[in-house]
C-alpha positions in Angstrom: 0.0 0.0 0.0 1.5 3.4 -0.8 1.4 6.1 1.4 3.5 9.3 2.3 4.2 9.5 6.1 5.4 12.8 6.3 3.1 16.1 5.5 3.8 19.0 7.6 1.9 22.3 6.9 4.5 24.9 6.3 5.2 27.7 8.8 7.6 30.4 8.0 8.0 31.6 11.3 9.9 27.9 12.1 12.5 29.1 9.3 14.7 31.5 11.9 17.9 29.9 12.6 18.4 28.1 9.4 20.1 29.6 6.5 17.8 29.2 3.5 18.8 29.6 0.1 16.5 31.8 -2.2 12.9 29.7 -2.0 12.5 25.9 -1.7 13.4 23.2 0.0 14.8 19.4 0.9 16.1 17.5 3.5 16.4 14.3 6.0 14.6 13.1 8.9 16.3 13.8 11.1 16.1 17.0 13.5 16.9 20.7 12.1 20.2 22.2 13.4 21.3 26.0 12.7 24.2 24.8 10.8 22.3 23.4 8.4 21.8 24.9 4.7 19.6 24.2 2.2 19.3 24.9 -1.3 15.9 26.3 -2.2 17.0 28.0 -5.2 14.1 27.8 -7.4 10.1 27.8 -7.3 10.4 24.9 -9.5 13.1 22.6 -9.7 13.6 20.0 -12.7 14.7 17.1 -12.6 15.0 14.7 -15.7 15.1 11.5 -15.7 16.6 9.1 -18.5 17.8 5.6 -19.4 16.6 2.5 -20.4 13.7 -0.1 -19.6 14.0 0.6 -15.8 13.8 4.5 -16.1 10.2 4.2 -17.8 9.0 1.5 -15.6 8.9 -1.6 -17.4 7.0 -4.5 -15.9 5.8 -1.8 -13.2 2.3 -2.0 -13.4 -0.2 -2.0 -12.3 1.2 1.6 -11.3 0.3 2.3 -7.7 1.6 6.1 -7.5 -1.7 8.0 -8.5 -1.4 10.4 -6.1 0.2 13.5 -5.3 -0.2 15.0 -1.6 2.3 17.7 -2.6 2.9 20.0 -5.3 5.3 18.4 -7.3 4.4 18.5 -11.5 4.8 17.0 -14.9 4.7 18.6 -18.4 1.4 17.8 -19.8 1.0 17.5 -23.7 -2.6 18.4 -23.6 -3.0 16.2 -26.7 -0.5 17.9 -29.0 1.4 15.8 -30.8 5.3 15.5 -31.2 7.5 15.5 -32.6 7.8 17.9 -33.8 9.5 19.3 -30.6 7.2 22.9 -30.2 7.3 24.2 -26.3 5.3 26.9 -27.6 2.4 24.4 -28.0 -0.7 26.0 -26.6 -1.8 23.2 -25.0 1.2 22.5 -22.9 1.1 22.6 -19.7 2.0 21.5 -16.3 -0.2 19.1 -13.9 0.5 17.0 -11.0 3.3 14.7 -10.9 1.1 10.8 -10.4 2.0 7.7 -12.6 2.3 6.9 -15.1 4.0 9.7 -16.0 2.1 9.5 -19.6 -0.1 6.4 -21.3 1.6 3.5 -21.1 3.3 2.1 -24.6 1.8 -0.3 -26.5 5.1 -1.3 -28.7 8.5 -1.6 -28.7 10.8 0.3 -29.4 8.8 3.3 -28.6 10.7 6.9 -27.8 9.2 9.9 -26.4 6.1 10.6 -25.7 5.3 6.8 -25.9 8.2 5.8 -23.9 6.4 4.6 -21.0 5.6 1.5 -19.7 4.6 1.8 -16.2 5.3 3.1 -12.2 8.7 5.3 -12.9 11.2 6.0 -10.0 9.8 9.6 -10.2 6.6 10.7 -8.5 8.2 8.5 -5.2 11.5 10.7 -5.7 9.4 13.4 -5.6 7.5 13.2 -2.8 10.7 11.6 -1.1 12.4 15.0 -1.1 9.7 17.0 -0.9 9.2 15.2 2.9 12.6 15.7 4.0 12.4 19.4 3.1 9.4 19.8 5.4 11.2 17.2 8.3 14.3 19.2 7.9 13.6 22.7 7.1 9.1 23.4 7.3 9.4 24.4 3.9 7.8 23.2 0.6 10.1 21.8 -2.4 8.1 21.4 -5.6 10.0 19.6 -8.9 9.0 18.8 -12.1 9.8 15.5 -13.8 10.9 15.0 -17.4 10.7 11.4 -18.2 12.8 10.2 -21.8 14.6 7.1 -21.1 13.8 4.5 -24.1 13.3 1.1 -23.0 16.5 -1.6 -24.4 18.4 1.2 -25.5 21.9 2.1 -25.5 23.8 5.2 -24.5 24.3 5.7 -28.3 20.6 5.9 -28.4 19.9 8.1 -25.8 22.9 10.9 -26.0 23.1 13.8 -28.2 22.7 13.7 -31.6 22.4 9.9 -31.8 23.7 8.9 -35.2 20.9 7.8 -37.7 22.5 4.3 -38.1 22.9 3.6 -34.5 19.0 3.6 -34.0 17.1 0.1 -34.4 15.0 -0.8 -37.5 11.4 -0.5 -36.6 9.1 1.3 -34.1 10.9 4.9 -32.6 14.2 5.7 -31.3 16.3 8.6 -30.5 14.5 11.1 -29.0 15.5 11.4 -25.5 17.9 14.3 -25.4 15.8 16.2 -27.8 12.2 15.4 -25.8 14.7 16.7 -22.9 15.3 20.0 -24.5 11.5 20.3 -25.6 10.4 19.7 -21.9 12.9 22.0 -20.4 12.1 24.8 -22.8 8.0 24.4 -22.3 8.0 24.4 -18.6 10.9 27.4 -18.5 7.9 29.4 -20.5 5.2 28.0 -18.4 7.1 29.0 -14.9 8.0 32.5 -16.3 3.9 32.3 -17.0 3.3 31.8 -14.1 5.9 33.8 -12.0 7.7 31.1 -10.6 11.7 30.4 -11.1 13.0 27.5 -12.7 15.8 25.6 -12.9 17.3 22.1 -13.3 19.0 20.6 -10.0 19.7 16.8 -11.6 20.1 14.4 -13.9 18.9 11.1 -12.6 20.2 8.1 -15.1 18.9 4.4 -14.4 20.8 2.9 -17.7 23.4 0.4 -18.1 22.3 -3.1 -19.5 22.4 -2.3 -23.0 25.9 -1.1 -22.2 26.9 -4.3 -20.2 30.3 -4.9 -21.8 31.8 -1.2 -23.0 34.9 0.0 -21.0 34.2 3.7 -22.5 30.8 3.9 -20.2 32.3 6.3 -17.2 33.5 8.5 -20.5 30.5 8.6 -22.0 27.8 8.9 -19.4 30.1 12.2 -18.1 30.0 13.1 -22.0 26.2 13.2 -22.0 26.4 15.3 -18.0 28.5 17.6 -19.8 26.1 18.1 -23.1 23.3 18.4 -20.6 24.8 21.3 -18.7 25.4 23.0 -21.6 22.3 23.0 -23.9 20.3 23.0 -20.4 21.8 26.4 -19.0 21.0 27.8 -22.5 17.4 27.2 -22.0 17.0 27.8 -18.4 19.6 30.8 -17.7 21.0 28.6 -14.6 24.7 29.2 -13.4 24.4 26.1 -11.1 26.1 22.7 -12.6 24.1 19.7 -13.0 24.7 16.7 -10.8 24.3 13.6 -12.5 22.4 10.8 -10.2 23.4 7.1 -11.3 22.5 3.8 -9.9 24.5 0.8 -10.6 22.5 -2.2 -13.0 23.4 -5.7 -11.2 21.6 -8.1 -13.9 23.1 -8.0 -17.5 25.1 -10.0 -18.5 23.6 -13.1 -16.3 25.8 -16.0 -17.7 28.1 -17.7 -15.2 31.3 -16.0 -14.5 30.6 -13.1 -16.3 30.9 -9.1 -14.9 28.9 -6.5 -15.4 31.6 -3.8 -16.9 28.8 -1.2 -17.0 28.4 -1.0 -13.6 32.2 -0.9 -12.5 32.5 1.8 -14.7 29.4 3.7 -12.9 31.8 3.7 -9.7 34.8 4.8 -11.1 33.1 7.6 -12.9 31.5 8.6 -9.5 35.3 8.4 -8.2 36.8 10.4 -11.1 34.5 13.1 -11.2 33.3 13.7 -7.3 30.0 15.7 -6.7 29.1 15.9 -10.5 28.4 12.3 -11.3 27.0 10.6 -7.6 26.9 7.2 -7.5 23.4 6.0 -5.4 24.5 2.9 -4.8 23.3 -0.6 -6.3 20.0 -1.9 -6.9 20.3 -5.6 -6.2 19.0 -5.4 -2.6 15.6 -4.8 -4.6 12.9 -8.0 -5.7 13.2 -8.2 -9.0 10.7 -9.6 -11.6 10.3 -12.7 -13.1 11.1 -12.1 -16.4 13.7 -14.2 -18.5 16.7 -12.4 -17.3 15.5 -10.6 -13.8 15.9 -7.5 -15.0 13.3 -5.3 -14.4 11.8 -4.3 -11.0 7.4 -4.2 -9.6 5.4 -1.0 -9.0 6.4 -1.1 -5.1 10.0 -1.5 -5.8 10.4 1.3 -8.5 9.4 3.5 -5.3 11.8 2.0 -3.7 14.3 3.0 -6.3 13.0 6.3 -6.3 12.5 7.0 -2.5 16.4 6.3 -2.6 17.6 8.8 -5.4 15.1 11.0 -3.5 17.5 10.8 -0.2 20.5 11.1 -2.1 19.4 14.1 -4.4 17.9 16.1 -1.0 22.1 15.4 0.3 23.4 16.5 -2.5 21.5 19.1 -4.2 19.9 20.3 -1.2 22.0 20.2 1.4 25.1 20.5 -1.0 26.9 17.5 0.8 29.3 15.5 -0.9 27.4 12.3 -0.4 29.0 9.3 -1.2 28.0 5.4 -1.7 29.2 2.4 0.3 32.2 2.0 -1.3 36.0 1.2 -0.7 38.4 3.2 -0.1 41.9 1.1 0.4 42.8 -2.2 0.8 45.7 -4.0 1.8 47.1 -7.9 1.5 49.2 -9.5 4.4 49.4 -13.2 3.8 46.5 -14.8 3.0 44.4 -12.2 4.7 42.8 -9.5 2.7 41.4 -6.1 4.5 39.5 -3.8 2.3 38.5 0.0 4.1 35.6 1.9 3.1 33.4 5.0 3.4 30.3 3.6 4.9 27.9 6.8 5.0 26.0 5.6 8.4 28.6 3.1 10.1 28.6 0.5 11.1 28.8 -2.0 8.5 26.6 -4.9 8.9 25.9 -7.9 7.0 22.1 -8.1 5.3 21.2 -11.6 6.0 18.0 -11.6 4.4 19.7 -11.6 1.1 20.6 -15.1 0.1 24.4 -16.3 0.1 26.5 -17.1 -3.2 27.1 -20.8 -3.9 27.2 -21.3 -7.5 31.1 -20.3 -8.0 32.6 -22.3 -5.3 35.9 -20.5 -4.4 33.1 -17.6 -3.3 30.8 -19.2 -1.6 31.6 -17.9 1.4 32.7 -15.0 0.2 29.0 -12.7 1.2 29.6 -11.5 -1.8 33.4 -10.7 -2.4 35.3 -12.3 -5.1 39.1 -12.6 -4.9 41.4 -13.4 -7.6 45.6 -13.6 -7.8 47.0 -13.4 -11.1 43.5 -13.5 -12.7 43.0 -16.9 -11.2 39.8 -17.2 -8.5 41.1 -17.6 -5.1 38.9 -19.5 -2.4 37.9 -17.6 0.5 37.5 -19.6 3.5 35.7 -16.7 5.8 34.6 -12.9 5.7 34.5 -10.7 8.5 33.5 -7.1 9.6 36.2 -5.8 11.3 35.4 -2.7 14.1 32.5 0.2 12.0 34.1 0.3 8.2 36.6 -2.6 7.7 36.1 -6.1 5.9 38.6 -8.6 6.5 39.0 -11.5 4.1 40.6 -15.0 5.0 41.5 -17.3 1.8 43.0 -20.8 1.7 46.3 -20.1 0.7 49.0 -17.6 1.1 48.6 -14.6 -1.6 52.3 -12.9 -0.7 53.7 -11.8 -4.3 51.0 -12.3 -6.4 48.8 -9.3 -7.9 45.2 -9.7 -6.1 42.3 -8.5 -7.3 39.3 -8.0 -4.5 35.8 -7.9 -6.1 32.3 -7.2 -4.9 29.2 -8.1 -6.3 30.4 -7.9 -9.9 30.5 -11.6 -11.1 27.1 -13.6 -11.7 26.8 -16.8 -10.3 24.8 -18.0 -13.6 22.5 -19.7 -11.2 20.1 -17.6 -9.0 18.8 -18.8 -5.1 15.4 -17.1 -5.7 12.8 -16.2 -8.3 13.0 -12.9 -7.5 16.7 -12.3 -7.2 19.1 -10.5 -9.7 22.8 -11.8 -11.3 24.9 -10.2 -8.9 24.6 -9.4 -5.2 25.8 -9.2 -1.9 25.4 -8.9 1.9 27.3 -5.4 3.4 25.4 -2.9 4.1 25.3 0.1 6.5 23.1 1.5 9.4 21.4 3.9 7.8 18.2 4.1 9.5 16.8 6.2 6.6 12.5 5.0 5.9 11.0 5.5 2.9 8.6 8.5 3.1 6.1 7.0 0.2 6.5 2.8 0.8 7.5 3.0 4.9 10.5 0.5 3.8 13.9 0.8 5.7 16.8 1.2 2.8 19.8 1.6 4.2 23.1 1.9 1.7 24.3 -1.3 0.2 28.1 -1.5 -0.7 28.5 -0.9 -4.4 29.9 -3.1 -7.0 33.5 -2.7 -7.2 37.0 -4.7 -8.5 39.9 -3.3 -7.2 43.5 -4.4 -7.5 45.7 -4.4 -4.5 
């Protein structure tokens, strides 16, 4: 059942003591202090997202987000049809933010404004920040959501300027950056229509499958950030840069032994370029569906999804903190012991024993998750342990002095899954963070990304 647990009418004379930034708002729940600052810099705030299948909701229905108990909004077509791209379209305008975000699509492939195929991450992201900006700070945040991903597509699909012979035969393709512009230029005339401010304060990109194998992903999701700031700015007049919010794909490819190359690269882009592309973390502590390759997520769980790109957007766009995943840090080999540090954002780190453990590759089953190799050779581990709030110490069978080790996480599939409703790669370490979802009332805390990292 879907509900939002946090509505709090807004007061302005709560607002002394905290240093507010021009007019809107975001937050956490957790209690107000005078150090705080938030980031209310515009009436309206966009926020786009874009992707593949699981940024339009595929397999998400029946949607259950049909409400809105805040003020957050959507571009509405009002019937017109595009392309081509017009935002001077008298019909346009904007209405609240429910699912699904359009009609849902009745092909595939199908681009913009067909691209939907039911409950987005977005309307629960929404709301998500929009409570923790009346927790944290009494004060409304409204955003509008502009929704192009394109369902099996690749980033060649989805950038700027796709080339012609990149797009698939059949059905629609290609639209996404351009539906983006379109969006971004109607509601900038809409706001100004309505005397309100508007700006764009993220990028949110849930993509990766169709990009499984490429070693050039990190480069070319930042290439896309960076074509986005620009061609954005020009529409909206914004100085502020554009954040880019990215969660890590955990199910493609599926085949024994395999790793996901996509979503290695998502981490090390987040670790290259700090604060402008923010890694959320992965999303196989989610129930997936059963489809053939358990890719794609429920109604409930797409809330989920969005409830936690909510929390990490209000930390780092609202609050301006340099929020960072679960992730390692260092690591260090001392016989056959390996001891990996990392940032844990609520420590301590704990192990998540609902999730199932590995068995299928046998030199990790005991492994919760974490893979070692020496020389490019798989190492068995005989025992994992969490060492004091942020350290994991690893115990394997033989002596690795002298060789070149290799400690993985959650990046190699099994090729055999525990449960129907699991995904290719997984593990157990998570944090304590006792953050609740304000839309589904589920406890997400921050599961440890999926990393390789030679020692």
């Amino acid at each position: 059942m879907r509900r939002v647990t946090s509505r709090h009418l807004l007061n302005s004379a709560l607002f002394s003591g905290f240093a507010l930034v021009a007019s809107c708002g975001s937050s956490s729940p957790s209690t107000p202090t005078p150090t705080d600052t938030f980031n209310f810099e515009w009436d309206w705030t966009g926020i786009v997202g874009t992707g593949q299948s699981l940024s339009v909701g595929a397999v998400g229905t029946p949607v259950v987000g049909t409400q809105q108990p805040y003020g957050n909004l959507k571009l509405s077509l009002g019937g017109a049809a595009v392309p081509p791209f017009d935002p001077a379209i008298a019909s346009l305008s904007v209405v609240p933010l429910v699912e699904p975000i359009r009609g849902i699509a009745g092909s595939y492939p199908s681009a913009y404004p067909a691209n939907i195929y039911g409950e987005t991450p977005h309307t629960a992201m929404a709301d998500q920040i929009t409570a923790m900006a009346m927790d944290r700070a009494m004060h409304d945040y409204v955003s509008v959501h502009t929704v192009v991903g394109e369902s099996g597509q690749a980033l060649k699909v989805i950038k700027k300027n796709p080339n012609p012979a990149d797009l698939p035969v059949g059905g629609t393709s290609g639209r996404a950056y351009d539906a983006t512009l379109f969006e971004a230029s109607a509601i900038t005339r809409l706001a100004g229509a309505a005397a309100k401010t508007y700006g764009i304060g993220a990028i949110v990109l849930t993509h990766g499958e169709a990009d499984a194998t490429s070693s050039t992903y990190g480069a070319d999701i930042y290439q896309l950030l960076g074509d986005y700031n620009t061609d954005l700015a020009a529409i909206t007049g914004q100085t502020t840069k554009i954040p880019m919010l990215v969660s890590q794909q955990n199910s493609i490819p599926s085949d024994a032994r395999s790793v996901s190359t996509s979503a290695l690269q998502v981490w090390k882009a987040s670790v290259a370029h700090p604060g402008e592309i923010v890694c959320t973390g992965p999303k196989y502590q989610y129930s997936y569906a059963a489809d053939s390759m358990h890719v794609h997520l429920g109604a409930m769980e797409y809330e989920k999804l969005g409830e936690k790109y909510g929390q990490v957007y209000f930390e780092r766009v609202v609050l301006g903190h340099d929020w960072q995943p679960l992730q390692p840090v260092s690591g260090e080999v001392a016989g056959s012991v390996v001891t990996v540090h990392f940032h844990v954002p609520v420590p301590p780190l704990v192990w998540d024993e609902k999730l199932p453990p590995h068995s299928a590759i046998a030199e990790w089953a005991a492994g919760r998750g974490f893979e070692i190799l020496a020389a490019g050779v798989a190492k068995t581990i005989s025992s994992v342990e969490i060492v004091g709030d942020d350290t994991v110490q690893i115990t394997c069978a033989n002596d690795l002095s002298g060789l070149q080790v290799t400690v993985g996480y959650a990046a190699t599939a099994d090729g055999t899954l525990p449960s129907p409703d699991q995904t290719a790669r997984w593990g157990q370490l998570r944090d304590s963070d006792p953050f609740v979802g304000a839309v589904t009332a589920t406890p997400q805390p921050n599961y440890c990304v999926a990393f390789q990292m030679t020692l």
